[in-house]
C-alpha positions in Angstrom: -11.0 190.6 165.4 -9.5 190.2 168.7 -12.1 192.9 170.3 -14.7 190.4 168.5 -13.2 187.5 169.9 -12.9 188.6 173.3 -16.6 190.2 173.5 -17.9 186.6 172.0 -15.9 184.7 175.1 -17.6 187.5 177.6 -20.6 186.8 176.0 -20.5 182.9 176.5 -18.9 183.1 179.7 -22.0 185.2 180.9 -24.7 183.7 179.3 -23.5 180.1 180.6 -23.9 181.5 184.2 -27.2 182.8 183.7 -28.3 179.6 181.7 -27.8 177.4 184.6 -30.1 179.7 186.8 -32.6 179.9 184.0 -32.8 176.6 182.2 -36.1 177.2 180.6 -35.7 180.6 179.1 -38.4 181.8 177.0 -35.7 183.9 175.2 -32.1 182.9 172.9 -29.1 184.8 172.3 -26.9 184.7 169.4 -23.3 185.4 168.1 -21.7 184.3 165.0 -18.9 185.2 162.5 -17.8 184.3 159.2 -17.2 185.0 155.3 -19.2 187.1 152.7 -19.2 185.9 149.0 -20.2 188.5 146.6 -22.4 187.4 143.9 -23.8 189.9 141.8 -24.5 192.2 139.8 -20.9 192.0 138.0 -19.5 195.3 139.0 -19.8 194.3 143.1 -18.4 190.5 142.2 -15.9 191.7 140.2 -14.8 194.7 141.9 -14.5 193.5 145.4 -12.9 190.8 147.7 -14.6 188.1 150.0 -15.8 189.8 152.9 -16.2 189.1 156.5 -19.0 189.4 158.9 -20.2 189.3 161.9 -23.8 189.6 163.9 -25.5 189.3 167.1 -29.4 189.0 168.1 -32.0 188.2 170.4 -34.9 185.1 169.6 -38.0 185.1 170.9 -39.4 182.0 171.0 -43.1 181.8 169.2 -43.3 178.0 169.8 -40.9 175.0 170.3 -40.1 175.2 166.8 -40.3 179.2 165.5 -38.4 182.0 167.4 -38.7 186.1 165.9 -35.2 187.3 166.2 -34.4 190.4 165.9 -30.2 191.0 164.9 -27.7 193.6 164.0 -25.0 192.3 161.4 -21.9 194.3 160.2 -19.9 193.1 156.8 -17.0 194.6 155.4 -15.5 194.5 151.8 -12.0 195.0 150.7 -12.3 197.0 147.4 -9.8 195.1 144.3 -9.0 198.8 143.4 -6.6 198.6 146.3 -4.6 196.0 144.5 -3.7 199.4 141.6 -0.3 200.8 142.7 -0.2 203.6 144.6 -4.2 203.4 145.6 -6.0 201.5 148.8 -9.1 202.7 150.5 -12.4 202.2 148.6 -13.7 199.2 151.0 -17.5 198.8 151.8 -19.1 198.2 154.8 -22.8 197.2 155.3 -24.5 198.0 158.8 -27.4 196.6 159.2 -30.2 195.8 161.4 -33.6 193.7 160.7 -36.0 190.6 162.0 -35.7 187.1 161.1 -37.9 184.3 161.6 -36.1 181.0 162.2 -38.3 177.5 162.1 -36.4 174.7 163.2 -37.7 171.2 164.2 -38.7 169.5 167.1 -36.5 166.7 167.3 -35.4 166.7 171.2 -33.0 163.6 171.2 -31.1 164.4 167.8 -27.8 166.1 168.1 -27.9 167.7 164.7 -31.4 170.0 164.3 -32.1 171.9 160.9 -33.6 175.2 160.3 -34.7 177.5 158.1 -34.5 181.3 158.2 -35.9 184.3 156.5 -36.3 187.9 157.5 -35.9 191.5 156.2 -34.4 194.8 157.2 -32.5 198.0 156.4 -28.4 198.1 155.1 -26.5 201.5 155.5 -24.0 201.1 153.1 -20.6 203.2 152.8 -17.3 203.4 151.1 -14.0 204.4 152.6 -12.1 206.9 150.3 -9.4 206.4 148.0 -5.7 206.9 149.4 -2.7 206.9 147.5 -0.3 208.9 144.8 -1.9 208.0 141.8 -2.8 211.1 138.9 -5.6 213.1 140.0 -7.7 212.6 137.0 -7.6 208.8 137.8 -8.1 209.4 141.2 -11.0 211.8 140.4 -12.4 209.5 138.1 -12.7 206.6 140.7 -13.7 208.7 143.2 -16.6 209.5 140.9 -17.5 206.3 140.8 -18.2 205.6 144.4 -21.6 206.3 145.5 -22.3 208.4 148.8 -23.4 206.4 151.9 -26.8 204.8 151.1 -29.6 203.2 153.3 -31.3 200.5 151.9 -34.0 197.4 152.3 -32.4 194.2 152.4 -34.0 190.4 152.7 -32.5 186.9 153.6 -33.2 183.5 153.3 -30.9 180.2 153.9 -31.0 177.7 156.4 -28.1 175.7 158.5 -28.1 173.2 161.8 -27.6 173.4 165.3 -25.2 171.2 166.8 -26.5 170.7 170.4 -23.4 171.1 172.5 -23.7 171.8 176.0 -26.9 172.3 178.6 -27.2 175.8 177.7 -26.2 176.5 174.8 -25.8 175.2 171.0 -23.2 175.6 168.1 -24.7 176.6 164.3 -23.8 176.9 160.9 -25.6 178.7 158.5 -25.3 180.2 155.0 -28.1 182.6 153.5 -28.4 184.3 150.4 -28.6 188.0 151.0 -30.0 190.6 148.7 -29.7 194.8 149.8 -31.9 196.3 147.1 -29.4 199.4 145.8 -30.4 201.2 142.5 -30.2 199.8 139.3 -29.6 195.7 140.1 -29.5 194.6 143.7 -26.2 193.7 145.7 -26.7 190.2 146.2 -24.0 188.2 148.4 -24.3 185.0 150.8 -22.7 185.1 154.3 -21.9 181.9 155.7 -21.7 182.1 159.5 -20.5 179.9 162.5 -21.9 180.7 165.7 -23.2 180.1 169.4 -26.8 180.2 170.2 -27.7 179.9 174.4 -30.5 178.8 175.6 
């Protein structure tokens, strides 16, 4: 988290400079953090914790109000099996990269600007292995349990608003519902992000 942190300040610090040479750029960046809540099917709500996350991207604006961005996003889940005495690993993490299209509105003297977003991609899912002194039955039995890595469509839709905070650059908060389409049911969870958008 401190790596993340420190890259985010980098980020702003270097994107502020450019923003006051380019005022008008036809172009936004983004960085954001926050939770993941899983939601179903039972076995993924059940079976692991809230989740963090965090993404970067690049917005191309279509018009004043519609910008194409194309992100990567990385969320990570620790598995409640590592609660079982003598057992911790079993934690999934989601890679993914896709294209969303975000439609806000024109309102130039508001503060507070709403927006909608929806996009799709791909999700490579994996799962850290089981650790521990536990009988190797059990542990084989979980192990068995746990699906090899995975690469999977995914889609998104939510919305949030931009808080207009500075010449170049803007803060958001969003919350999505996000659906990877796995075998059998689909994961579904929804991220809920805070984040910095220049330009």
């Amino acid at each position: 988290m401190k790596k993340l942190a420190l890259a985010l300040a980098l980020l702003l610090t270097l994107t502020l400079s450019a923003s006051a040479q380019t005022p008008s750029a036809p172009f936004s960046l983004y960085g954001g953090l926050g939770l993941t809540l899983p939601q179903s099917p039972d076995g993924w709500k059940d079976n692991y914790k809230t989740g963090y996350h965090f993404m970067a991207g690049i917005g191309f604006k279509v018009n004043p109000m519609l910008q194409v961005i194309g992100k990567a996003e990385y969320n990570t889940h620790k598995s409640e099996f590592g609660d079982l005495p003598g057992i911790s690993g079993g934690d999934q993490k989601n890679l993914m990269f896709g294209v969303d299209g975000r439609l806000g509105f024109d309102m130039p003297a508001a503060p507070i600007v709403p927006f909608f977003i929806a996009g799709i991609g791909l999700a490579h899912l994996s799962w850290s292995d089981f650790e521990g002194s536990v009988p190797e039955e059990v542990g084989e039995f979980i192990a068995s349990a746990m699906p090899d890595s995975e690469t999977k469509f995914y889609f998104n839709v939510g919305g949030g608003v931009t808080l207009k905070s500075g010449p170049g650059f803007s803060l958001f908060l969003q919350g999505r519902y996000l659906s990877i389409a796995t075998e059998g049911d689909s994961q579904a969870s929804i991220p809920i992000t805070v984040g910095v958008k220049f330009f």
